[in-house]
C-alpha positions in Angstrom: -61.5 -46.7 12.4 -64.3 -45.7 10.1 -64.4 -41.9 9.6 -68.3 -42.1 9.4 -70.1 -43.4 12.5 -74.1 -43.5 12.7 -75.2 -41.6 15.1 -75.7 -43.6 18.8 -79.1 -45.1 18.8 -78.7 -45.8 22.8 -81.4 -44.1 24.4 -84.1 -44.2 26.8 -86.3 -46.7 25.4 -83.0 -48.8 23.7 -83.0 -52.5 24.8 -80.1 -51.8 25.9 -80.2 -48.3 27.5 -80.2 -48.9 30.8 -77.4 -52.1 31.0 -74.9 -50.0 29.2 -75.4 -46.5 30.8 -75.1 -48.4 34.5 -71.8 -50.1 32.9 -70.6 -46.8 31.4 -71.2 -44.7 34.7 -69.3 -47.9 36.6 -66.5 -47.0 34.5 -66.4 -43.5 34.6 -66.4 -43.3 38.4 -63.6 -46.1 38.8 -61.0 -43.8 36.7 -62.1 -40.3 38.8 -64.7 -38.9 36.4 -65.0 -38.1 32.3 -61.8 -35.7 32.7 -59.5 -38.5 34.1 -60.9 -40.5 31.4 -60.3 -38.2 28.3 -56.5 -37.8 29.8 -55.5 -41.4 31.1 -56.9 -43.7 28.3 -55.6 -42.2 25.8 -52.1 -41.9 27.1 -52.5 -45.6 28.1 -53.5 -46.6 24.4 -50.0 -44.9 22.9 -47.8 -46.5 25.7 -49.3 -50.0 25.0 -48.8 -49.5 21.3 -45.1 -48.0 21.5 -44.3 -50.6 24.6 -44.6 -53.5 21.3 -42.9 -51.2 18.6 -40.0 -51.3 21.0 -38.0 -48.7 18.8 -35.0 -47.9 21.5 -34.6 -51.7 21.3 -35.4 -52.7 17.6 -34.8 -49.6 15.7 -38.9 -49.6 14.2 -40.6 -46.7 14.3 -44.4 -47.8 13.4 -47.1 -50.2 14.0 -46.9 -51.5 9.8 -43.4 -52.7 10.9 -44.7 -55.0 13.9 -45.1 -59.3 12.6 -48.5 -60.5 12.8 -48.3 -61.8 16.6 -47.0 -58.4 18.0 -49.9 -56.8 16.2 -52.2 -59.3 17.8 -50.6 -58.8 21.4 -51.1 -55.7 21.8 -54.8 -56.3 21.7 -54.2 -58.3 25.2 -51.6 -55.8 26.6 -54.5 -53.2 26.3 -57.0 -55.3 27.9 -54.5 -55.9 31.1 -54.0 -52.7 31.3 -57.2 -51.5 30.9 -58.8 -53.5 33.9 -55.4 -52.0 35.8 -56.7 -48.6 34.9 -60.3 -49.1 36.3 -59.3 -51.7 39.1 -61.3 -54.0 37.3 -61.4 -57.9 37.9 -60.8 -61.1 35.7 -64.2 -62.6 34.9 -66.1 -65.2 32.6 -64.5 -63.2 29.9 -62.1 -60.5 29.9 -63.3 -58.8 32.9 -66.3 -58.4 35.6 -68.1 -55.0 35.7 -71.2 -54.5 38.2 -71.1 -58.2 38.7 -71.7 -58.7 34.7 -69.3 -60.4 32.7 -67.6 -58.2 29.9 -65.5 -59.0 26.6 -63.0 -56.6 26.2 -62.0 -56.1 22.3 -59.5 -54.2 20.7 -58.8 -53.2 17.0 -56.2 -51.3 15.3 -58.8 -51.6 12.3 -62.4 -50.4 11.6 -63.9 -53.2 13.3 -64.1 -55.8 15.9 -64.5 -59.3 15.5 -67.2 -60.6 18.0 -66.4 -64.3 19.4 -69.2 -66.8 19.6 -68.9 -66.9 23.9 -69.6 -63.3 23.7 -72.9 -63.1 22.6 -75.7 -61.4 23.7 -73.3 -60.3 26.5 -71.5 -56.7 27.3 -68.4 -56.0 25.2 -65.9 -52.9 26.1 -65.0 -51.6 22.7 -61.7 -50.3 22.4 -59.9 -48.5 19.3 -57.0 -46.6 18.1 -56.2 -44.9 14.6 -52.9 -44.7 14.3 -53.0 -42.6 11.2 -55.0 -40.1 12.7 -54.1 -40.0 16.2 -57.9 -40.9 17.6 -58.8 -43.1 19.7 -62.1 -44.9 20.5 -63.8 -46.4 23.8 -67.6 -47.7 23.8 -70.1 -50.4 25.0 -72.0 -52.7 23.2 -74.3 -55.8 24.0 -73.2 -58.3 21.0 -76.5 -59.2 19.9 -76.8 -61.3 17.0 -78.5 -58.8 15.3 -75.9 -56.2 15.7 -73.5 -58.8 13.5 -72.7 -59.7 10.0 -73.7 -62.4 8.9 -70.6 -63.7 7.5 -68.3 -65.0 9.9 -64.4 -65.9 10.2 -62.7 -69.2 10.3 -63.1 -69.4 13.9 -66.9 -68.1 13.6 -66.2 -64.9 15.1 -68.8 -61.8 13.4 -67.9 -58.0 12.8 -70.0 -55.9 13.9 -72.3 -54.6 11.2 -73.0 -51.2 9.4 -76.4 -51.0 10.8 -75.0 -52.4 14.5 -72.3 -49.3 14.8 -75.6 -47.5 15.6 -76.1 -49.6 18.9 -72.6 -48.5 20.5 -73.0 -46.6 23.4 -69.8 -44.4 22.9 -67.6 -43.1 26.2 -65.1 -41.3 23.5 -65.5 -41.4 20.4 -63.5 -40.2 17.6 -61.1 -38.6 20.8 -57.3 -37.4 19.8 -55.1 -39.4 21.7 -50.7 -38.8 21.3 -49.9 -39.3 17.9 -46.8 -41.2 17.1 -43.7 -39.0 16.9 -42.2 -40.4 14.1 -45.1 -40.4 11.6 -45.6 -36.4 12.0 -42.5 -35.9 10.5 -40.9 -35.6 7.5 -39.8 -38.8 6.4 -36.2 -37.4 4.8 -36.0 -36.0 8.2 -36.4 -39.0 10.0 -33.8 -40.6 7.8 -31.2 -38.2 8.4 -31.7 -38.4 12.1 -30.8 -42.5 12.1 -28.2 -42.4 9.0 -25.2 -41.7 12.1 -24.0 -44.4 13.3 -23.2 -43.1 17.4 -26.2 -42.3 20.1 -24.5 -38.9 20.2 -24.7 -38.1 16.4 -27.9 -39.1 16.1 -29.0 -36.9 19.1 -27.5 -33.8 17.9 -29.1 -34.3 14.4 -32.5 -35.0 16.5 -32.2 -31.4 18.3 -30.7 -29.8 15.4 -33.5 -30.5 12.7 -36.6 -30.3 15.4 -36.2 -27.2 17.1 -39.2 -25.4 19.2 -41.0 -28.6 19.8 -41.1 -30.8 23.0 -39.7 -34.1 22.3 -40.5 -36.7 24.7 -38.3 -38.8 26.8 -39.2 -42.1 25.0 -38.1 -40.5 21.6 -34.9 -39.5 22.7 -34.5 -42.7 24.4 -35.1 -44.6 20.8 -32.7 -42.3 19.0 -30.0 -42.8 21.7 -30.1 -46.8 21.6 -28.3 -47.0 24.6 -28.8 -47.6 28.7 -27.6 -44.5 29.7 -29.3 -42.2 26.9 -30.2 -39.5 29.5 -25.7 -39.2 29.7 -25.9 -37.8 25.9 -28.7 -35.2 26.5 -26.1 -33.6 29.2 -23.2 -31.2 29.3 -20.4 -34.3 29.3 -17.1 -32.0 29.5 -17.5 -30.7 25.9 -18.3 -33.9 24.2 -22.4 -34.6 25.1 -25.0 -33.5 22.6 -25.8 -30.6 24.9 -22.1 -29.5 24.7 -21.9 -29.8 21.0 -25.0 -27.9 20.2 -23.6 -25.3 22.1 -21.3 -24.9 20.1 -23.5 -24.7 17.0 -25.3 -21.8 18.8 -28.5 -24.1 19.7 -29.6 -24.6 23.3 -30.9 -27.9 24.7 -33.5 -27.7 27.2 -35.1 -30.0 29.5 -38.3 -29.2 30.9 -37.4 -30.5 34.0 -34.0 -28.1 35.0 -34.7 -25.8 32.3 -38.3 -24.5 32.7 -38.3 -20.1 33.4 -35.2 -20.2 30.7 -38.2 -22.2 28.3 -40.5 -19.9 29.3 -38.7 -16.5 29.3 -37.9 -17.8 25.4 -41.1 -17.7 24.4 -41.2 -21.5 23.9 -43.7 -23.8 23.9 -44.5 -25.8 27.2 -42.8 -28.6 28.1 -43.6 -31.1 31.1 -40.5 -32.3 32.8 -40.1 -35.5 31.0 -39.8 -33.2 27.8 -37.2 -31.4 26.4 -36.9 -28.4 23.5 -33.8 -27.0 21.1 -33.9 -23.6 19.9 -31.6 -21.2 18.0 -31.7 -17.7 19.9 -32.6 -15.2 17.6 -32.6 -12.2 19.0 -29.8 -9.9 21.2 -32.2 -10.4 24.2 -32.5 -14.5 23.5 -29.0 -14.7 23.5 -28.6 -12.5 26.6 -31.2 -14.6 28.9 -29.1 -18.2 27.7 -25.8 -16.7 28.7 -27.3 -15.4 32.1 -28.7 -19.5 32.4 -25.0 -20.2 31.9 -24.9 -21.1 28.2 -22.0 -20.2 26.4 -23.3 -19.6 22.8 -21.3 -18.0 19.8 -21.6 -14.8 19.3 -24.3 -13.3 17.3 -23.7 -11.6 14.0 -23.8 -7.7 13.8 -26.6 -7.1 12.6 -29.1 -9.0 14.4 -32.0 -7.6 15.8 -31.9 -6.3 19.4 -35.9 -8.1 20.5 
């Protein structure tokens, strides 16, 4: 998406003030309010997107590596689950809102291409930047004016510098979860998927990101197999869990593992999440051992706190 927005021209005394600040209220109240918005949309945006990357399955890591249809499809998986999210009907168009019918239009791009059959009606405006983990959700009434004049093979208009101005925008420019694999290092990420077992490439996963959460899904794409959760567990010596053990770095699920996480001094993690540390300290190493970890022991000189 474009960096540099105009500022939002919709206002009392707007053409279009008081159609899109009824539809925008409409849709606040069906997802519980501007809070439930901010938290639920954006999480739905980064499941729609990594639900068509598919990495446990296919191995790819970002949206550049999806063909030309998936790219498009993911377009109509967020507009079915966005009328899921705010219990919204089929219409005319994409949807029915206050008895109005909406387009709802999508873009992993700058812009939005308008179709003819949406003219002069309400469009739901939805956006993510993959690059910089933001997301985008406004209104707009598609009035010619608000177009280019150049239009597409099947005469479908962007909307225009000039029309950006007529958005009325619910979040705009919003962070939303960034895709795990393109905030790290990209040697990293190579060394993590050069072993060729689930079990290998989740010990190299825990042993080069330490003191971060990693989400369930990630370790479910580095595992590549049904029963990933089996390698994240103490397996009679040979799990990941075991192994790391051994290496003097605890693996930590947010779920079982939570007043261990927190007497650490690590950072939060919900209960789908789990964290690898090295204790560092004589105290560190005595709070794992009373959780039932049986690290190494530490060198001589290490430092008591």
């Amino acid at each position: 998406m474009k960096q540099k927005l105009p500022d939002s021209l919709i206002a009392p005394g707007h053409a279009d003030y008081d159609l899109l600040t009824a539809l925008a209220s409409e849709i606040t109240a069906r997802v519980g309010g501007a809070l439930v918005l901010e938290e639920r949309f954006p999480a739905m945006l980064r499941r729609c997107i990594d639900d068509v990357i598919m990495t446990p399955k296919t191995g790819r890591r970002a949206y550049e590596e999806l063909e030309k249809t998936e790219k498009t499809y993911i377009g109509t998986r967020v507009e079915i689950e966005l009328r899921a999210l705010l219990r919204l009907p089929r219409g005319r168009l994409d949807t029915q809102i206050l008895g109005r019918d909406v387009d709802i239009k999508n873009t992993m791009g700058s812009n939005w291409m308008i179709p003819t059959e949406a003219l002069d009606q309400p469009c739901l405006l939805v956006a993510a930047d993959e690059q910089r983990a933001r997301c985008y959700l406004g209104l707009i009434v598609a009035r010619p004016a608000y177009l280019t004049q150049g239009k597409n093979k099947d005469g479908k208009g962007a909307i225009s510098a000039a029309g950006f101005a007529n958005i009325l925008w619910l979040l705009c420019d919003h962070p939303y979860p960034a895709n795990f694999w393109r905030c790290q290092d990209p040697d990293l990420v190579a060394d993590i998927f050069s072993h060729s077992t689930g079990n290998a490439r989740m010990a190299s996963l825990f042993r080069l990101i330490q003191n971060s959460p990693i989400a369930r899904d990630v370790v479910e794409a580095v595992a590549q197999q049904k029963d990933f959760m089996r390698r994240i567990r103490s397996d009679n010596g040979r799990g990941t869990r075991d192994q790391l053990e051994q290496e003097g770095i605890l693996l930590l699920s947010g779920h079982y593992d939570s007043q261990l996480i927190k007497a650490l001094g690590l950072a939060s993690c919900s209960s789908s999440e789990f964290i690898s540390c090295r204790p560092r300290t004589v105290q560190q190493h005595r709070l794992a051992q009373q959780a039932g970890f049986r690290l190494p022991p530490l060198p001589h000189n290490t430092r008591t706190e």
